[in-house]
C-alpha positions as CSV (number, residue, x, y, z in Angstrom):
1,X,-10.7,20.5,-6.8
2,X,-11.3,18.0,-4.0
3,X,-15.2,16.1,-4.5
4,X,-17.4,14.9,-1.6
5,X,-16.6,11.1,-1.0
6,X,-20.4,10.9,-2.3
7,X,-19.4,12.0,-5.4
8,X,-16.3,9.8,-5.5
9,X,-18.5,6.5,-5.0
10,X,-21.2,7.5,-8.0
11,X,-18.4,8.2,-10.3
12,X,-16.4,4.6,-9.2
13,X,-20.0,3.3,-9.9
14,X,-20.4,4.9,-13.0
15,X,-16.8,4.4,-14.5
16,X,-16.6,0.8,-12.5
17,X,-13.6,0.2,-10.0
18,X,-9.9,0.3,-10.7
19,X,-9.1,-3.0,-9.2
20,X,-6.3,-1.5,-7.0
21,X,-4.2,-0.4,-9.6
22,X,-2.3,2.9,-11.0
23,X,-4.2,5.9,-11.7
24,X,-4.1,6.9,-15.0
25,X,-4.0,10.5,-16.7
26,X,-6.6,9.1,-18.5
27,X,-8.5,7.9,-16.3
28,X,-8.5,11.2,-13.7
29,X,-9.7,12.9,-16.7
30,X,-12.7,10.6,-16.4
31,X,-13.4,10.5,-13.0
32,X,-12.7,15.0,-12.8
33,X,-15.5,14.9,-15.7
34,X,-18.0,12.5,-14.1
35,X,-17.9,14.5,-10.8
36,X,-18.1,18.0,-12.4
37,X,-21.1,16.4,-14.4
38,X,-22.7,15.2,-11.1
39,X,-22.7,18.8,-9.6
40,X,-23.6,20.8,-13.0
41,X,-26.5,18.6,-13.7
42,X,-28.6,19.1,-11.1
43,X,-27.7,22.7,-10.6
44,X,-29.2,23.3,-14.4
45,X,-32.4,20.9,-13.9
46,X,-33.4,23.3,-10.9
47,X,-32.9,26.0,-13.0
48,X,-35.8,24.6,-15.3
49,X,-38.0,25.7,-12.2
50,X,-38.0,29.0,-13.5
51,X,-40.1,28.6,-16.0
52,X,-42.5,27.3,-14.1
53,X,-43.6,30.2,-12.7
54,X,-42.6,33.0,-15.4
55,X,-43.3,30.7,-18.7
56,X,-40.8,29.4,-21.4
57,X,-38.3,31.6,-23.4
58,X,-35.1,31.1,-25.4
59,X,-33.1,30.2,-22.4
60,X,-35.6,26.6,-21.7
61,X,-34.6,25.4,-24.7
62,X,-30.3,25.5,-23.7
63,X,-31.3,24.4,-20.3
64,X,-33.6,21.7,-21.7
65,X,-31.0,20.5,-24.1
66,X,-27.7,20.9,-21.6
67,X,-29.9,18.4,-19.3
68,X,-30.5,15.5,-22.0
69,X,-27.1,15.7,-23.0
70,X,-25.7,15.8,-19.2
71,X,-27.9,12.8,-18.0
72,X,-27.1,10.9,-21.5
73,X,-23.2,11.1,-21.4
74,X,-23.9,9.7,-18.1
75,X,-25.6,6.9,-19.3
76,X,-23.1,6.0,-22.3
77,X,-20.1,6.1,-19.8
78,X,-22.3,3.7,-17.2
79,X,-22.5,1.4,-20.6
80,X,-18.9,1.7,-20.9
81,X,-19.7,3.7,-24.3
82,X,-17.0,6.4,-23.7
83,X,-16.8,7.0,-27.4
84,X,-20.4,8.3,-28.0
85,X,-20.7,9.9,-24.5
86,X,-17.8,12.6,-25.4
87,X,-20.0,13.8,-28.5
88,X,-23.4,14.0,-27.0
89,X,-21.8,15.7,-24.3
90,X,-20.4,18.2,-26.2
91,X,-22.4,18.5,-29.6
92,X,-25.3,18.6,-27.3
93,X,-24.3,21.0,-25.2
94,X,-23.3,23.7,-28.0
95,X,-26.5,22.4,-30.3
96,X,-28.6,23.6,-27.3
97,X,-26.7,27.1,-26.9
98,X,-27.5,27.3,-30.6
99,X,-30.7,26.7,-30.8
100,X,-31.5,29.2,-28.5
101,X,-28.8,31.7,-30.5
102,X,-31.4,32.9,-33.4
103,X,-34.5,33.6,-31.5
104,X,-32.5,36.1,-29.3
105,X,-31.5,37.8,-32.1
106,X,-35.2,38.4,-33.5
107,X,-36.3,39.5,-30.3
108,X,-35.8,42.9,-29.5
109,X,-35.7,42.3,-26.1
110,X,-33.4,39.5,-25.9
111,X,-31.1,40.7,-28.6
112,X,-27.6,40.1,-27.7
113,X,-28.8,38.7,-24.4
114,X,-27.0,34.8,-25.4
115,X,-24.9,35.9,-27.4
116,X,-22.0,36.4,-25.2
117,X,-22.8,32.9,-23.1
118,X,-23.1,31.2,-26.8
119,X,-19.7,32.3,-27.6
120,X,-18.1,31.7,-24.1
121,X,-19.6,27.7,-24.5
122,X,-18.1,27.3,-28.1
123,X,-15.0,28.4,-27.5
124,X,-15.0,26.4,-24.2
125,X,-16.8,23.3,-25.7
126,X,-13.8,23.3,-29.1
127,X,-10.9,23.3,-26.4
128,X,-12.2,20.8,-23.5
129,X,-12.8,18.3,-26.3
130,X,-9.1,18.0,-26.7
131,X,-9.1,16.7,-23.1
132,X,-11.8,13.9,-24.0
133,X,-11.3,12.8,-27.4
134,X,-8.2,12.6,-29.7
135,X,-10.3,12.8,-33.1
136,X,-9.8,16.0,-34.9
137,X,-12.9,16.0,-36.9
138,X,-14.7,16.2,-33.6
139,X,-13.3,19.8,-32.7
140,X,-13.5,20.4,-36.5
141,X,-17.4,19.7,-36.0
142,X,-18.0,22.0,-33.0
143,X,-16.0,24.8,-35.0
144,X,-18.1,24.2,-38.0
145,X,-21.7,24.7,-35.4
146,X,-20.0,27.6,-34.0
147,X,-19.0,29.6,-37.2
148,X,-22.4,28.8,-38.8
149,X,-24.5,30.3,-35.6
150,X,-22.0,33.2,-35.4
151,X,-22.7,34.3,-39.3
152,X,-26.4,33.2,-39.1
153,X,-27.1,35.6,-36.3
154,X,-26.1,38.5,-37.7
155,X,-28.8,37.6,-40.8
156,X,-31.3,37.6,-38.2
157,X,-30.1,40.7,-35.9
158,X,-32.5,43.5,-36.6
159,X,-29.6,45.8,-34.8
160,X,-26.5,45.6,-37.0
161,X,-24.1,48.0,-36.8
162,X,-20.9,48.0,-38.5
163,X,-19.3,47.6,-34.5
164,X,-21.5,44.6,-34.4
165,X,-20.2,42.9,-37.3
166,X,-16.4,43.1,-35.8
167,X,-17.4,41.9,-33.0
168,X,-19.2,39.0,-34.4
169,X,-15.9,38.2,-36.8
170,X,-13.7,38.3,-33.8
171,X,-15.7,35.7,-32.5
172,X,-15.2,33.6,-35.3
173,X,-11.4,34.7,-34.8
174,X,-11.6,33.6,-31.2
175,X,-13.5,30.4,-32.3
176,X,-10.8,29.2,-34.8
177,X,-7.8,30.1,-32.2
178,X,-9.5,27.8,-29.7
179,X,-9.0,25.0,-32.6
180,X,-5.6,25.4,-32.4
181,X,-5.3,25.4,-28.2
182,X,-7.9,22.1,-29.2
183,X,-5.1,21.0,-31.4
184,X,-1.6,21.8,-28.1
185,X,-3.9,19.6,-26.0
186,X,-4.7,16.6,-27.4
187,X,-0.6,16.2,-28.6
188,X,0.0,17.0,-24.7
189,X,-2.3,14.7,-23.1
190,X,-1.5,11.8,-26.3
191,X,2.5,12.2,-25.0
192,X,1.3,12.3,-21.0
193,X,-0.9,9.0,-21.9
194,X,2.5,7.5,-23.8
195,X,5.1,8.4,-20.9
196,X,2.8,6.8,-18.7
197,X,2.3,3.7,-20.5
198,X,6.1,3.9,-20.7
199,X,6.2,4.0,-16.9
200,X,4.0,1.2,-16.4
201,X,6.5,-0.9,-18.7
202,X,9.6,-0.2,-17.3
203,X,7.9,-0.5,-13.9
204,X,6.9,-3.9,-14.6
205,X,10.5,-4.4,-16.1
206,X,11.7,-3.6,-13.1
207,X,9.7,-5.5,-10.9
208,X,10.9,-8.8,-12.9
209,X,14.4,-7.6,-12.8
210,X,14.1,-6.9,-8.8
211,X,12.6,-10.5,-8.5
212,X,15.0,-12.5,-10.9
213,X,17.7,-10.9,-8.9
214,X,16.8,-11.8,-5.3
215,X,16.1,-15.0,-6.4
216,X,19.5,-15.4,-8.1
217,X,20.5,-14.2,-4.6
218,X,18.8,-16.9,-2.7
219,X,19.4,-19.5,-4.8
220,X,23.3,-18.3,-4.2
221,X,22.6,-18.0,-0.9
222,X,21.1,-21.6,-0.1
223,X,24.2,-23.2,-2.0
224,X,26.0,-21.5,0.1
225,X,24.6,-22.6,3.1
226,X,24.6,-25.7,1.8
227,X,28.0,-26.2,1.3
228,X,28.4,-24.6,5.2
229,X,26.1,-26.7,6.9
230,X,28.2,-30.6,5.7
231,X,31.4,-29.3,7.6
232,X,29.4,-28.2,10.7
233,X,27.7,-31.5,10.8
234,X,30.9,-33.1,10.8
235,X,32.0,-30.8,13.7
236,X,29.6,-31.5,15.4
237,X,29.6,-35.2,14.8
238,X,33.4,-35.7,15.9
239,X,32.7,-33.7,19.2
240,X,29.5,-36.0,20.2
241,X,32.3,-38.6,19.7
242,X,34.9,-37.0,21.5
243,X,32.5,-36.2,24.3
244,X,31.4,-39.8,24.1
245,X,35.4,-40.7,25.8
246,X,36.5,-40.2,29.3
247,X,37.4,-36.3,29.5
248,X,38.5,-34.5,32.6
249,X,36.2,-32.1,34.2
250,X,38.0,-29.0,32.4
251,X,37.9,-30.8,29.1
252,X,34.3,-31.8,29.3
253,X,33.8,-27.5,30.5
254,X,35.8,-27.4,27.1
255,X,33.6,-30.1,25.0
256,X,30.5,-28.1,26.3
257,X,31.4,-24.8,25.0
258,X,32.1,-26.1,21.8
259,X,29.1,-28.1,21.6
260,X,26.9,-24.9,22.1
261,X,29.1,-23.0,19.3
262,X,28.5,-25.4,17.1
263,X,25.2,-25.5,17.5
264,X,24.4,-21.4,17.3
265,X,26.3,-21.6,14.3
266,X,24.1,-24.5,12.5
267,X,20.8,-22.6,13.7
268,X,22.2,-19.6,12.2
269,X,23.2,-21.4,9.0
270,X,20.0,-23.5,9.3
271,X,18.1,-19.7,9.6
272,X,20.2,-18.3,6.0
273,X,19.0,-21.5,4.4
274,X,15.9,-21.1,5.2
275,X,14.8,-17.3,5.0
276,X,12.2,-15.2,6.1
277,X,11.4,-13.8,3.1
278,X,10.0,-16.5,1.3
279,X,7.1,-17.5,4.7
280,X,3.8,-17.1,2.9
281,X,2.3,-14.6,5.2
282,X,-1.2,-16.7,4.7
283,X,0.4,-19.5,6.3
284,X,2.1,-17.4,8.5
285,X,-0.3,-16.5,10.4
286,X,-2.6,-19.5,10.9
287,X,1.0,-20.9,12.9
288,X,0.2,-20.6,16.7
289,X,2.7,-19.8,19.7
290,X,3.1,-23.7,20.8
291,X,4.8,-24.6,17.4
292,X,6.6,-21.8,17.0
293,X,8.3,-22.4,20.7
294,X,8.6,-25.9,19.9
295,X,10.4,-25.0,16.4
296,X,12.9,-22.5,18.4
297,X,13.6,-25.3,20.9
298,X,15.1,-27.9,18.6
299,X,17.8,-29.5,19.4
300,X,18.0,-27.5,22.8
301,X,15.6,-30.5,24.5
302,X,19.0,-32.6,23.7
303,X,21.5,-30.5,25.2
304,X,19.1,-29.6,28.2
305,X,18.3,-33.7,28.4
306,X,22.6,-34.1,28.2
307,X,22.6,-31.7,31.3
308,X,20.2,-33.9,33.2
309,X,17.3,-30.6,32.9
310,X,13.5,-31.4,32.5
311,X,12.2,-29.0,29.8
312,X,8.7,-28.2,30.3
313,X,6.4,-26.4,28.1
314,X,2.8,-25.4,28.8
315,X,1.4,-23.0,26.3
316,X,-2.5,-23.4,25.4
317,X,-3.0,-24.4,21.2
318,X,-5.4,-21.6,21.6
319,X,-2.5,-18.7,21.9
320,X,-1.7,-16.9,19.1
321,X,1.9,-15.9,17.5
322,X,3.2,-12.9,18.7
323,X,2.7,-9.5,16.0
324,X,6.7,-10.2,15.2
325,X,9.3,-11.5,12.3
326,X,9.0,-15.3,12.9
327,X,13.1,-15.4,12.6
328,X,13.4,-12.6,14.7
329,X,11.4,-14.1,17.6
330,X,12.8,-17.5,16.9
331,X,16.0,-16.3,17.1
332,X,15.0,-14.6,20.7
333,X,13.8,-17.7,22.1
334,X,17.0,-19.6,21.4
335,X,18.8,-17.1,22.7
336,X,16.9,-17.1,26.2
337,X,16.9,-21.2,25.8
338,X,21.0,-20.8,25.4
339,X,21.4,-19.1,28.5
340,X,19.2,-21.2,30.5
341,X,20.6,-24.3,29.5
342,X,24.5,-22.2,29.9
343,X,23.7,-21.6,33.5
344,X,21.4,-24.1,34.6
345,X,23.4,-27.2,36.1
346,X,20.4,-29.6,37.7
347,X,16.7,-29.1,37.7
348,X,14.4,-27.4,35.1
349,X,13.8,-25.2,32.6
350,X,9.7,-24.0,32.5
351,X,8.1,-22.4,28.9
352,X,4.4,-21.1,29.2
353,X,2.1,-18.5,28.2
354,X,-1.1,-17.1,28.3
355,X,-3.1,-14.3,26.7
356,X,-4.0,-10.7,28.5
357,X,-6.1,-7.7,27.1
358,X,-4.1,-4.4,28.1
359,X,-6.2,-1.0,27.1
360,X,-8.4,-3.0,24.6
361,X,-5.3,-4.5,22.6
362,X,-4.3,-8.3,22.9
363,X,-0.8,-9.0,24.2
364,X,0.9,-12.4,24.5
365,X,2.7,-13.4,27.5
366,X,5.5,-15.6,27.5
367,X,7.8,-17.0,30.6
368,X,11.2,-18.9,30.5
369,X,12.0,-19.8,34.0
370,X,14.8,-22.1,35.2
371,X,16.4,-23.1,38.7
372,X,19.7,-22.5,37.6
373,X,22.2,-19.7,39.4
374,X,20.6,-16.6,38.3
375,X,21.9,-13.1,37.8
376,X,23.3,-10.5,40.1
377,X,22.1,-7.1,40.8
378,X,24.6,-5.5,39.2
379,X,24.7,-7.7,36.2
380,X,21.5,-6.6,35.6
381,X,21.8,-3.4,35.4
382,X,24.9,-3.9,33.0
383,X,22.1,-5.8,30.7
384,X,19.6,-3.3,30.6
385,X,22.0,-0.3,30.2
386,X,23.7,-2.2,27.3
387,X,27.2,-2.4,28.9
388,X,27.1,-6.1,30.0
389,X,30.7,-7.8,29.6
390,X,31.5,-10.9,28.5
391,X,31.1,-14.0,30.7
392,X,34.0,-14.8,31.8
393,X,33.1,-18.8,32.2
394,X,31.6,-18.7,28.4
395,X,33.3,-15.8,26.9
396,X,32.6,-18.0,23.2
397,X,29.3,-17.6,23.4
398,X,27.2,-16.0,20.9
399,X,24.1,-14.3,19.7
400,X,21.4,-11.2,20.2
401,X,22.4,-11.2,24.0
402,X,19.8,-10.4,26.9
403,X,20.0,-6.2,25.9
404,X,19.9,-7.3,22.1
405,X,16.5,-9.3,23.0
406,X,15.5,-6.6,24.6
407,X,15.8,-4.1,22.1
408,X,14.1,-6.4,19.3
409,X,10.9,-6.7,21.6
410,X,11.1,-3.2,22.1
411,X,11.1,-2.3,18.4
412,X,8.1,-4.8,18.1
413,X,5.8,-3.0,20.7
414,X,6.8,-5.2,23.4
415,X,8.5,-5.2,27.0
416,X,10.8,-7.6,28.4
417,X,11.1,-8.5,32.2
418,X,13.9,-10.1,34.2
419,X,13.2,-11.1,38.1
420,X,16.0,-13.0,39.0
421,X,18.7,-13.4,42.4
422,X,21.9,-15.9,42.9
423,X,21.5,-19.3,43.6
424,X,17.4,-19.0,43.0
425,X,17.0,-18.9,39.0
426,X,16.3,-16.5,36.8
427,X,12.3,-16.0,35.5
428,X,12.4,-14.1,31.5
429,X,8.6,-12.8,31.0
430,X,8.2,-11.5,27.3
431,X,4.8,-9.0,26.7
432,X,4.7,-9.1,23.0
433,X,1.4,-7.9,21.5
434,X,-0.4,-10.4,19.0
């Protein structure tokens, strides 16, 4: 049964909040009880109305009694008094029923009349206590106040028949079976509650052992790295010395290529070593576009400087970072830096930005533009249908590739435009939302 979200706040105020974490069985039991208590307790009180305008008679006294006991297990669970709420609850209740029980039988005119409705809520109150409380002596109690009412009104019955004592003896019958369906429920609920406190354990087992193995992995993974990234230096080293001597111009082509491998593979080593993973997404997000560009650009402003190309970058501290993995846009910017500085002999290389609004949702706009030789027609259309082919001047270059870029800032929400024509430079804009 699904409860108005009214409903659902009173009972979180009367049971208190969860704190975000796993429902319970037992505590749906609770919160199913609360609600059903919310609707039945008014529903009984405007019954009272009644006998406003017809007087009292053996039915005030239940509906009088079922009201106290309603509003007062309400009260004892808002204390947090869950032990004494299930008893008033129910002892009330089935008290109320009975006290109403023997002056139906001494009336003629009301003989019988509760007698069916008593037996219905004992039966019903001796089972739905297994649900609530795992002491037998509380079921034990009910059946005790229901067999005592059931023999007592036959003593004051002024109609006994020999069919009416049978049927009073089955309901004791009925009454004692209902101990026993008592007695199925609480065992089934008391396993439920221990296989879920079982779950929760292993759960949290499981959590540490997910944790204490990607850390092992990390840790692994950094040495790793480690060890990679004193040979690369060294690499890289001997080729700032080589390119240091008088080369040819088809050594120095050579030297070049080289020196731009080895420093895609550092980044990338440099990127392993220091993973995505473990940014604190706090932190995260107070990082703004400028030093995020400025991170990606690294050592490019010394290979772009080596080429004799003015890097320029005018992006406003008040621009935020794009709504996409730091490495992953990082790694994009590089990229695009790579291939500027690839095919970009003299003049410059232009970063900016600037915010725009687009059907009430922010968007950041970034632009890479260089002077450099630009792209053909037709190479174009190889990048954007993912068939480009290698470059045939720097077929050792690596990395996500123009159509690669592409397809991360299209995964992300984001659109990617190239305007560019030989001999006039190329001009990158990136729409990524923030």
């Amino acid at each position: 049964m699904k409860y108005p979200a009214l409903l659902k706040r009173i009972s979180l105020w009367i049971l208190g909040d969860q704190n975000n974490t796993p429902l319970s069985p037992d505590r749906m039991r609770k919160e199913y009880l609360v609600q059903f208590l919310l609707v039945l307790l008014p529903i009984i009180v405007s019954t009272l109305s009644i006998d406003v305008f017809r007087g009292p008679d053996v039915f005030t006294v239940t509906r009088i009694g079922a009201s106290l006991s309603l509003a007062l297990c309400l009260m004892l669970l808002k204390l947090n008094l869950y032990g004494a709420a299930i008893p008033v609850l129910f002892f009330g209740g089935t008290i109320s029923v009975a006290a109403a029980l023997i002056p139906s039988a001494i009336y003629e005119r009301t003989s019988g009349a509760l007698m069916p409705l008593a037996a219905l809520v004992f039966f019903a109150a001796i089972v739905l206590i297994g649900l609530y409380s795992d002491k037998l002596r509380c079921a034990l109690g009910l059946l005790v106040i229901a067999i005592t009412f059931d023999i007592l009104e036959l003593f004051f019955n002024s109609h006994i028949t020999p069919a009416v004592i049978n049927a009073r003896f089955g309901v004791v019958i009925l009454h004692i079976s209902a101990l026993g369906i008592n007695t199925f429920l609480r065992h089934y609920f008391d396993r439920v509650n221990q296989i879920a406190e079982a779950r929760r354990i292993m759960n949290r087992h499981l959590e540490k052992l997910i944790a204490d193995t990607r850390q092992d992995g990390l840790d692994r993974l950094a040495s790793l790295t480690h060890d990679l990234r004193s040979p690369i230096t060294s690499i890289m080293g001997v080729q700032a010395l080589l390119a240091a001597t008088e080369l040819t111009e088809e050594q120095k082509t050579y030297v070049d290529i080289l020196s731009r491998s080895n420093k895609l593979m550092f980044d990338l080593v440099q990127s392993i070593l220091e993973p995505e993973v473990q940014d604190d997404k706090t932190l995260e997000n107070k990082v703004n576009l400028v030093h995020l560009v400025d991170r990606a650009l690294g050592s490019y402003r010394i290979l772009a400087q080596a080429k004799g190309l003015n890097v320029t970058v005018s992006i406003p501290e008040n621009i935020p970072r794009p709504d996409i993995p730091k490495a992953e846009f990082i790694r994009i910017i590089e990229n695009l830096m790579d291939n500027a500085i690839k095919y970009t002999s003299t003049g410059s290389i232009t970063i900016s930005a600037r915010k725009k609004t687009e059907n009430k949702k922010p968007f950041v706009v970034l632009t890479i533009s260089d002077t450099g030789q630009g792209i053909s027609a037709e190479r174009l259309a190889e990048i954007k249908a993912d068939t480009v082919s290698p470059d045939e001047q720097f077929s050792t270059s690596h990395g996500l590739g123009l159509s690669g870029a592409i397809e991360k800032i299209s995964q992300a929400g984001g659109s990617l435009d190239i305007t560019s024509s030989p001999g006039r430079g190329t001009t990158i804009t990136l729409i990524l939302p923030a």
